[in-house]
Every structure is written in C-alpha cells, then in structure tokens.
ROFI-688421 format. One record per residue (C-alpha): x, y, z negated; residue in one letter. Coordinates in steps of 0.25 Angstrom, whole numbers, plus 5000, padded with zeros to 4 digits. Layout:
<atoms>
XYZa
...
</atoms>
This chain:
<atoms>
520356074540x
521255944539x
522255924530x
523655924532x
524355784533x
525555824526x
525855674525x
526155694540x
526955814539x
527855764530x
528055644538x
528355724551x
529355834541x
530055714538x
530155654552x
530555794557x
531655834545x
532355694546x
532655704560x
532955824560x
534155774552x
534455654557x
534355714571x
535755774567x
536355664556x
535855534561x
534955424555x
535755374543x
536455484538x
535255564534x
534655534521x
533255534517x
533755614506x
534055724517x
532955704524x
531855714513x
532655844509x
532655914521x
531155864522x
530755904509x
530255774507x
530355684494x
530755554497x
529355474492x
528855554503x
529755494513x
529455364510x
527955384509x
528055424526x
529355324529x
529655174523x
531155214526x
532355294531x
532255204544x
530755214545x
530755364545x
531955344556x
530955264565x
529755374563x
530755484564x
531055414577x
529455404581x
529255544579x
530655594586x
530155494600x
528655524600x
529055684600x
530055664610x
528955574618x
527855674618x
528955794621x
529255704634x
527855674638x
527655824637x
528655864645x
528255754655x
526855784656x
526555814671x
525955944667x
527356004665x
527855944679x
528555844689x
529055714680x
530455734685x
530555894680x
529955834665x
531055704664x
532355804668x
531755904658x
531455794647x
533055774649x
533355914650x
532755914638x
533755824632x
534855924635x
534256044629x
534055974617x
535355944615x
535856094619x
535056134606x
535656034596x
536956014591x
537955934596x
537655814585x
536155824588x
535455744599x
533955684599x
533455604588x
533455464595x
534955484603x
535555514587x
534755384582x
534955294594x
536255284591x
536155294576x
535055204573x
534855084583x
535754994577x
535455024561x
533655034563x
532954924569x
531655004569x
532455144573x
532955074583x
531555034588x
530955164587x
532055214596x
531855124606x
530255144605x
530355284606x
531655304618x
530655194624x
529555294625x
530455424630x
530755314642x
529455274645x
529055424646x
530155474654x
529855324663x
528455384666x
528855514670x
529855464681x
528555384686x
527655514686x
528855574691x
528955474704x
527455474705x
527355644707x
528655624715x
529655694707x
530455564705x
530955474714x
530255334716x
531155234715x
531455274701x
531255184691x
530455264680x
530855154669x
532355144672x
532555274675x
531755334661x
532655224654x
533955264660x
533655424659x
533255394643x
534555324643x
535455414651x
534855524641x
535155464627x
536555424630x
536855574635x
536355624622x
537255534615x
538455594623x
537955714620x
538355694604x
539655634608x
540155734617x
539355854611x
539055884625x
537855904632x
538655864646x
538055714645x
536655784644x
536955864656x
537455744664x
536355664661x
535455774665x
536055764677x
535655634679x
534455624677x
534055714687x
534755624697x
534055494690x
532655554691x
532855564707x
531955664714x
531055604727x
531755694736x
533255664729x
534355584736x
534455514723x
532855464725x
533455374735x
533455244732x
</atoms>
C-alpha cells in the first residue's frame, strides 16, 4: 500500500487555509503569521513548499484557476448538453455564488485583480495566464455551440468569450460596491441576448 505524501497535503492545506483568508481580507493585509496559525503549520515548513509570500500568491492563484478550469470544462462537456444551456449556467453559476457569500466576499481572482496587478509582477502574470484559459474555454464552447446549432453563426467565439469574461468581472466588482446582486442580474440578462439563439431576432446580422 503507498505511502501517504504528506509533503503534498500540507502543501494543498496551506494553499486552501490561505485563501480561504485572503478570499475575505485581501493580499496584503494577511500575515503569514495568520496564515501559518489557522494552518497549523510552522513557518520553516512554509518556506520548505514556497520561496516567499508572493510566490505562495502566484501558486495560490494556479490552484484557485486550474479548479475553476476543470469545474468549467465539466460543466461544458457535451454529455451534460447543448453548449449554449452549459455557458448561461456557467454564468448563472456566478450568481449563486455570490447569494451564498457575504457582501465583502467575491472570487478569489475579482478580490485580487484589483488588489494585486499593480504591486506583483508575477501575480499579475499568473492572472492573466489563468483568466486567459477561462477565455479560451468559454471561446471553444461558443464554437461547439454554433457547430450543434444552438448559437448563432455570425458570432465571434473569441470576441464574444472576451467580452462575456469582461462583462462578468466588472459585475462582480459592482457587486462589492453596491452590496447588490442587481449588477449580476443585469448582466445575466445580457448575456442571454449576447449568446444569440439561431432562431432569435438578435441572430440577425
């Protein structure tokens, strides 16, 4: 029977424990001090897994975009249905999210876009690489999307993935200003109109 790699749990129970955290405090006003505490962790250990406080951001950030990358990819999978039905419940998804969380909470990457872009050069990289990605998936779902007929044609998948992405991350933002879900609503709103059906007045050029 194999071992346990407890080098690889501790690695992910800090991860996990620290954004928890920063999720609701932001970057640079947590400690590792706290963080180590609430993790149960000494802090030789921490540096045995992470060179530095910025370097556990960037890998805090990889693991925060590859689990949101593999939740979107299953909730795309063709198995689960048309391409159009999987985008609005992706975004859908955005909403109900926020319904559970407090007003000062949204996801991990909205809080540190804003906090962290101009302060760490390699955060601010890790960011990008990992929105990228979310981009590129949602882009190939509008062209499955278009090629089962559920989407119109004339769409442009790579525009339109951008400008969803885009409409989605300032709606959040709004969200912590006005502690109101209405920016959510109204963005929800349209995208249904943005991911025009075929058979839609809107699919018309």
């Amino acid at each position: 029977m194999p071992r346990p790699n407890h080098t690889a749990d501790t690695r992910e129970h800090l991860l996990a424990t620290g954004e928890a955290i920063i999720q609701g405090k932001g970057f640079a006003a947590v400690g590792l001090a706290e963080i180590l505490s609430c993790a149960g962790v000494p802090k030789g250990s921490f540096y045995h897994y992470f060179p530095s406080k910025e370097g556990y951001g960037v890998e805090m950030l990889r693991r925060y975009f590859l689990n949101s990358d593999e939740r979107l990819a299953q909730l795309l999978r063709p198995e689960s249905g048309n391409a159009r039905n999987g985008l609005l419940a992706y975004f859908r998804g955005w909403i109900d999210h926020h319904q559970c969380e407090q007003h000062s909470q949204t996801c991990l990457a909205v809080k540190l876009a804003a906090e962290v872009s101009d302060l760490s050069e390699p955060m601010r990289e890790m960011l990008a690489e990992g929105m990228g990605r979310l981009i590129v998936r949602l882009a190939d779902a509008i062209r499955r999307g278009q090629r089962e007929g559920s989407l119109c044609t004339h769409l442009e998948p790579d525009e339109l993935a951008a400008s969803l992405y885009s409409l989605w991350v300032g709606s959040a933002l709004l969200y912590k200003v006005l502690h109101s879900q209405q920016p959510m609503l109204n963005a929800y709103k349209l995208t249904e109109t943005m991911l025009a059906q075929p058979d839609g007045a809107s699919c018309k050029r």
